[in-house]
C-alpha positions in Angstrom: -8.9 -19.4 18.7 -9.8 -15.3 18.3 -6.4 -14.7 19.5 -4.7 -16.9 17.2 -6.7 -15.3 14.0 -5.5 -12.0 15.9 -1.9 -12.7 16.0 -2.1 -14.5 12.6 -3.9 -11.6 10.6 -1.3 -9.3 12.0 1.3 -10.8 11.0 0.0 -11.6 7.2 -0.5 -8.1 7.5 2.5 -7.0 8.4 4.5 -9.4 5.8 2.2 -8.4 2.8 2.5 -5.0 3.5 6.7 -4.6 4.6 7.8 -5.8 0.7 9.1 -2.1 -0.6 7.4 -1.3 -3.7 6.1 1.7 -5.5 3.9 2.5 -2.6 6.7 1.9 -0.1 8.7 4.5 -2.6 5.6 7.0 -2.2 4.9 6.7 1.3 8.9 7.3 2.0 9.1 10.3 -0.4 5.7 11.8 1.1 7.5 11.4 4.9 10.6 13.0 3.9 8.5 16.0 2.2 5.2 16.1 3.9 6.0 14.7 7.0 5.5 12.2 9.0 1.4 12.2 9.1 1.3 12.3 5.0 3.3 9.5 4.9 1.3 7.6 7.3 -1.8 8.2 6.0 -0.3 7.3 2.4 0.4 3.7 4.0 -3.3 3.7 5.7 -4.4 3.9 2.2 -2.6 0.7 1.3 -3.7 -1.1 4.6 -7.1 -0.1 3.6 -7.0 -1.9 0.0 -5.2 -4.7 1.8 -8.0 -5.1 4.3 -10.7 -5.3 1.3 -9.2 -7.6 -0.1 -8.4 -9.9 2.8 -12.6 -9.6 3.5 -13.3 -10.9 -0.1 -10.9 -14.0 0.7 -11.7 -14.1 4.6 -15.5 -14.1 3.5 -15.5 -16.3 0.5 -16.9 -13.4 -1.9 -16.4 -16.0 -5.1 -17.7 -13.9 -6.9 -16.3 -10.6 -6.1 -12.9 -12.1 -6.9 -13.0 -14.1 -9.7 -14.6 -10.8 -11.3 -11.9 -8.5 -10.1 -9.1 -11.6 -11.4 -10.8 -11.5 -14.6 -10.8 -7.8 -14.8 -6.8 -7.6 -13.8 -5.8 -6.5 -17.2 -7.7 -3.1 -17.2 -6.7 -3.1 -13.1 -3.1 -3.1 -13.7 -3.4 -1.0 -17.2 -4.9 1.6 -15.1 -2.8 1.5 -12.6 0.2 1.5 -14.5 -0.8 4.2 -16.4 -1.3 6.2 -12.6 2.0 5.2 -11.3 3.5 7.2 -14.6 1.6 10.1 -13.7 2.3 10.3 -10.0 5.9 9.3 -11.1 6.4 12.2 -13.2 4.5 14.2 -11.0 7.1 13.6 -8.2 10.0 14.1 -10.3 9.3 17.7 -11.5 7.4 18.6 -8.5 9.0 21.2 -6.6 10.5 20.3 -2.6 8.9 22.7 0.0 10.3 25.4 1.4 11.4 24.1 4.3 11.8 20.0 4.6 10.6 20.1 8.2 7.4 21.5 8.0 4.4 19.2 8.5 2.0 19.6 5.6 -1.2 18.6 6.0 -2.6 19.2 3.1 -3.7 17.0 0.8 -4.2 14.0 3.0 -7.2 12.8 1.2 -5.5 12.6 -1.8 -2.6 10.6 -0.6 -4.7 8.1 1.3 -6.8 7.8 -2.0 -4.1 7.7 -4.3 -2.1 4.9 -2.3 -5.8 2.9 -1.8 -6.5 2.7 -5.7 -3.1 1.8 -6.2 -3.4 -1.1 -4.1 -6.9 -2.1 -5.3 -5.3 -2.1 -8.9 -3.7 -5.1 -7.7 -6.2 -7.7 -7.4 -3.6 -10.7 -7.5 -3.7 -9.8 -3.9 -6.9 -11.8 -3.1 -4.9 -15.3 -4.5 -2.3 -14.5 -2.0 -4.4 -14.1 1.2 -6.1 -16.7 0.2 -3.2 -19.0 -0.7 -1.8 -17.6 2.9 -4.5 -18.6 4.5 -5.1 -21.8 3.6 -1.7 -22.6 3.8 -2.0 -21.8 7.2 -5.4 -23.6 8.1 -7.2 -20.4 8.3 -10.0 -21.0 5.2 -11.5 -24.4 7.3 -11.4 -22.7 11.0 -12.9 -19.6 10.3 -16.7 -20.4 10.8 -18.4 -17.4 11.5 -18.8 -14.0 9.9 -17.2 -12.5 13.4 -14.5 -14.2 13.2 -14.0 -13.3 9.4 -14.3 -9.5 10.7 -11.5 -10.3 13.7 -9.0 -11.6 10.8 -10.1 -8.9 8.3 -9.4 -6.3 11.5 -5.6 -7.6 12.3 -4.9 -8.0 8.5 -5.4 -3.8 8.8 -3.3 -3.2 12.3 -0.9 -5.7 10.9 -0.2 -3.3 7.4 -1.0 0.0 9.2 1.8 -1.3 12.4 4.3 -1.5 9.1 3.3 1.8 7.6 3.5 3.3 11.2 7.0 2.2 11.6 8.1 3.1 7.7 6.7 6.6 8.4 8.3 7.3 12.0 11.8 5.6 11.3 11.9 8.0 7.9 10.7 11.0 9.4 13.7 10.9 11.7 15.9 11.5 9.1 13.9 14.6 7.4 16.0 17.4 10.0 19.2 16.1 7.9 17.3 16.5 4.1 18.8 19.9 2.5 16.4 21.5 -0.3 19.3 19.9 -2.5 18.7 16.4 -1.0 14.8 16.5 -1.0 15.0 17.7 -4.4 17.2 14.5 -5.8 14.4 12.3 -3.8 12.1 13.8 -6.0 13.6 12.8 -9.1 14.7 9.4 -7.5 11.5 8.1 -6.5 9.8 9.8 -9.3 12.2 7.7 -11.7 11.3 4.9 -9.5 8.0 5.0 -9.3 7.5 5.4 -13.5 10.0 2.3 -13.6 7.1 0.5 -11.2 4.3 1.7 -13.7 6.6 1.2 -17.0 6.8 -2.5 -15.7 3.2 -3.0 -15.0 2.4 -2.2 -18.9 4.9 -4.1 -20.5 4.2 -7.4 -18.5 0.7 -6.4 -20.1 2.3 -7.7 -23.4 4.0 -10.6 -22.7 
């Protein structure tokens, strides 16, 4: 049975995790300008969020997450409003001086950045939680270890995609000229303002 919640929280993992979105856009931006450990660590961020919020469904925290649901307005109207800034901030942000240096700099800030993003999202708890029943996972996990086990492979599931996002795109960063890096910027900048844009006008409607 722990291998099955092992394999199963991997793969939930893995699938909520793959769907390119605004942190996919980041985390692809940050490889092909910071390298491969800044994009990483941006997708840890995200895997991080994921795994609280698979605990609050894998543990039952009622509570917790009707609080956050009913809270999703401010959520998402803050983190909105931070995908425009990091969205502008990536299109008039400067590329380095040379695309295939590995900055390490500012890791903190791009596996906290990428982590409130995620959290913004609390919608996320109805889908682990619609996943895992669907699945038969809410009536066989009876114990707080095994809770922990599925929580745990939710994580390796979503970092095992951000690992592969990273390294597959970091491949590709010998070939990026100053030129090229520079209209990523402005793409994924555009992109990722289009994400937050989005996020506040479903607000209205």
């Amino acid at each position: 049975m722990e291998l099955g919640f092992l394999v199963s929280g991997i793969v939930i993992g893995f699938s909520i995790a793959a769907p390119v979105g605004p942190i996919g856009v980041l985390c692809i931006r940050r490889t092909l300008a910071d390298g491969r450990l800044n994009g990483l660590v941006s997708g840890l961020g995200a895997a991080t969020a994921d795994a609280v919020y698979g605990s609050i469904a894998a543990f039952g925290l009622t509570v917790i997450s009707n609080l956050l649901i009913q809270q999703q307005m401010w959520l998402r109207l803050f983190g909105g409003a931070f995908l425009i800034f990091l969205g502008a901030k990536t299109f008039f942000s400067k590329p380095p001086e040379t695309s295939t240096h590995e900055n390490r700099k500012g890791l903190m800030t791009a596996y906290g950045s990428t982590f409130f993003l995620t959290l913004t999202n609390p919608v996320t708890i109805l889908s682990f939680a619609a996943i895992f029943a669907g699945i038969g996972l809410g009536s066989t996990v009876a114990d707080y270890g095994s809770a922990a086990l599925l929580v745990f492979s939710v994580f390796a599931g979503s970092a095992l995609w951000w690992l592969i996002l990273s390294g597959t795109v970091s491949l590709l960063r010998k070939k990026v000229t100053q030129r090229v890096l520079q209209w990523i910027n402005r793409t994924s900048g555009a992109i990722i303002v289009g994400f937050g844009a989005f996020i506040l006008i479903s607000l209205l409607f």
